[in-house]
C-alpha positions in Angstrom: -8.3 -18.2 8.7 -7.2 -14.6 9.7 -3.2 -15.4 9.9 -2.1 -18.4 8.1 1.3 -21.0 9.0 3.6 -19.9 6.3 6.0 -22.5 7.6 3.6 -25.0 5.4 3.8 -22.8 2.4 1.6 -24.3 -0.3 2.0 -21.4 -3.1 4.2 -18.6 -3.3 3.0 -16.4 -6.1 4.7 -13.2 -7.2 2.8 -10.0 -8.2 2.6 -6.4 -9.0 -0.1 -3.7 -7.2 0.0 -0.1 -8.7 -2.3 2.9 -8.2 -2.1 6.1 -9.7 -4.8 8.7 -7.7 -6.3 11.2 -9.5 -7.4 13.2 -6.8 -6.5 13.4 -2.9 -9.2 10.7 -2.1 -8.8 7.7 -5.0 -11.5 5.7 -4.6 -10.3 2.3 -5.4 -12.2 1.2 -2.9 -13.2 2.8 0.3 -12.1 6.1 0.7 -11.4 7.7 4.5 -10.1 11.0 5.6 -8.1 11.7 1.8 -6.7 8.1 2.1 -7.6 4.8 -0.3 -7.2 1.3 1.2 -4.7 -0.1 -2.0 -7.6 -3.3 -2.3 -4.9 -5.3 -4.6 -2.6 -5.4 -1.4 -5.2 -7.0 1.2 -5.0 -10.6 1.0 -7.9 -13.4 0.0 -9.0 -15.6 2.8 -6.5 -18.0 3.9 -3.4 -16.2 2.4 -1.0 -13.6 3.8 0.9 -11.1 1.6 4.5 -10.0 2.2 4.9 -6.7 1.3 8.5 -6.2 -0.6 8.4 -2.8 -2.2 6.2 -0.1 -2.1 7.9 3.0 -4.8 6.2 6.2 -5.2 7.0 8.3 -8.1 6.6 11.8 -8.2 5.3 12.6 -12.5 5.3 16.4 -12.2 7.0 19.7 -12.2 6.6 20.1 -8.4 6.8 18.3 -5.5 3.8 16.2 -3.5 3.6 14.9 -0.3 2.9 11.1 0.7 1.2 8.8 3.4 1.2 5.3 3.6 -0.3 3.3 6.3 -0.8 -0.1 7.2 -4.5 -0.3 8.9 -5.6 -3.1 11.6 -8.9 -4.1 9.3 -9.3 -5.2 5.8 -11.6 -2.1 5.4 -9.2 0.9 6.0 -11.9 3.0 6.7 -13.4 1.0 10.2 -9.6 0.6 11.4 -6.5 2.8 12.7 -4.3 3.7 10.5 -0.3 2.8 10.9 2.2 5.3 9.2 5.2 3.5 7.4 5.4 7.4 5.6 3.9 10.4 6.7 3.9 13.9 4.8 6.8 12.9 3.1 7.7 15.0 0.1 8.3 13.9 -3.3 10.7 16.2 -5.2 9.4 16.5 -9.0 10.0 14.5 -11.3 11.5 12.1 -8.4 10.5 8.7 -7.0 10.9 7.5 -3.2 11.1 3.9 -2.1 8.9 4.0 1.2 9.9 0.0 1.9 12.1 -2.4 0.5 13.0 -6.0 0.6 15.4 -5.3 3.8 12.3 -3.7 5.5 9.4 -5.8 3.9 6.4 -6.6 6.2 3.1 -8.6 6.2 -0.4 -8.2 5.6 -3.0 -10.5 6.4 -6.6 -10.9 5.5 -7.5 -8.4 8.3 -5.8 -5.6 7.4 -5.3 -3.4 4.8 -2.6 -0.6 2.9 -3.8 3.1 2.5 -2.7 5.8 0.7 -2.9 9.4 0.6 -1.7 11.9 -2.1 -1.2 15.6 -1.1 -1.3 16.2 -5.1 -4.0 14.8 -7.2 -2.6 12.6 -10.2 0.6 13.6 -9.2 2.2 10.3 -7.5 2.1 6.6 -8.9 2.5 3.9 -6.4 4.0 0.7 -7.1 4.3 -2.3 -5.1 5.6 -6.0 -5.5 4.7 -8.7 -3.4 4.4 -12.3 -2.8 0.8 -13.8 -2.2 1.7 -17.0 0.4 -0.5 -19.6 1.2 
């Protein structure tokens, strides 16, 4: 089921996804073109997730550019990538909300959330969610 009815919600589960890369690819899973698909944000089969908050948070003493993209497949490298950020820069010691409840989004099981640090170990991402199924 690529894109379940959330009008017959079964579960609603809350939950945290965080990466910190430690270079300009992460691998935390696949890795394409500097970016990492964020695996803990793709949904299971049968579920959707809705995307509330994605922070980034710059740790250093200068300032590093981020990417996020939403991609149209569940592995970020065999899809197109969809910019929610691009290049933005992170001021040190500084953290930038790149969505938020009032511009939360979905993901289903066939696509996926990429990152891409212009620093390496130089930005944390964190993102809450809701897993619905």
């Amino acid at each position: 089921m690529a894109n379940p009815n959330i009008v017959n919600v079964t579960v609603i589960n809350g939950n945290t996804a965080y990466v910190l890369p430690a270079s300009t690819a992460v691998s935390v899973a696949w890795t394409y073109n500097g970016s990492t698909a964020w695996t803990g944000l793709t949904p299971a089969s049968g579920t959707v997730n809705k995307i509330d908050s994605i922070v980034v948070s710059n740790t250093t003493a200068s300032a590093a550019a981020v990417s996020v993209a939403v991609s149209n497949n569940a592995t970020y490298a065999s899809g197109t990538a969809y910019y929610i950020a691009y290049q933005i820069s992170v001021p040190a010691n500084a953290s930038l909300i790149v969505t938020d409840k009032t511009t939360s989004f979905y993901v289903t099981e066939n696509q996926s959330v990429g990152v891409i640090s212009g620093t390496a170990s130089a930005l944390t991402y964190v993102a809450s969610f809701e897993v619905i199924t």
